[in-house]
C-alpha positions in Angstrom: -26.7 4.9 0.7 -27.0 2.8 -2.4 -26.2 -0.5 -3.3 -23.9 -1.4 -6.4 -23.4 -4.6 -8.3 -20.2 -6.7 -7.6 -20.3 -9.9 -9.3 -22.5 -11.7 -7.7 -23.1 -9.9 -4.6 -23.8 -6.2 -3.7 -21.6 -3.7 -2.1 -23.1 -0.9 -0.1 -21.9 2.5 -0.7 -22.3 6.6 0.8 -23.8 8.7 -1.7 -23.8 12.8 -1.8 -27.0 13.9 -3.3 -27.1 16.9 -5.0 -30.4 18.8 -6.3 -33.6 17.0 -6.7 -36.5 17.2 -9.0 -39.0 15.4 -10.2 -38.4 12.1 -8.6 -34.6 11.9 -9.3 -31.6 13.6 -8.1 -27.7 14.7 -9.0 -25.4 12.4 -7.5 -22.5 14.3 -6.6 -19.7 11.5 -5.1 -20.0 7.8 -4.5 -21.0 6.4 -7.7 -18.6 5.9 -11.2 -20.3 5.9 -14.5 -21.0 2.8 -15.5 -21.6 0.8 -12.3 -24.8 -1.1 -11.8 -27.0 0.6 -8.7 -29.4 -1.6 -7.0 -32.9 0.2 -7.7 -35.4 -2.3 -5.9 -35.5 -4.5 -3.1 -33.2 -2.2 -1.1 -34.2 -3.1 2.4 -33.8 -6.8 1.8 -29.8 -5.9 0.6 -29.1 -3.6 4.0 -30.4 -6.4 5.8 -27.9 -9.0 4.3 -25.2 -6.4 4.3 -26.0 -5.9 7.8 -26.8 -9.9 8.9 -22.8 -10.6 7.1 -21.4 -7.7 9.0 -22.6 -9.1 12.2 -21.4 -12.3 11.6 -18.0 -11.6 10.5 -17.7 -9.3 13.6 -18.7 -12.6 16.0 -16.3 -14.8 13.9 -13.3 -15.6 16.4 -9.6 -14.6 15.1 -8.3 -17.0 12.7 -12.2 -17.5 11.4 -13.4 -20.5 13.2 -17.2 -21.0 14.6 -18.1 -18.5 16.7 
């Protein structure tokens, strides 16, 4: 899983990794040329990723207060 820019915020995205060598690797799907890939502080992304995913998911229909 990587990270990639979206304006402000990061989306989180499935990678297939292909060969690896050398301390990199062939991505085979999940990226597009050009996009910007998170490349430090990974952990502390998954975690807000995660923290927003909960919190939608405890958000009431209609999106008051849960």
């Amino acid at each position: 899983m990587v990270f990639i820019q979206k304006g402000e915020s990061f989306e989180p995205r499935d990678v297939r990794v292909g060969e690896r060598a050398d301390g990199q690797a062939v991505v085979l799907s999940g990226v597009t040329e050009g996009e910007r890939v998170a490349v430090r502080a990974n952990f502390l992304l998954d975690s807000e990723s995660r923290l927003r995913a909960a919190i939608a998911s405890a958000a009431p229909p209609g999106g008051g207060a849960p």
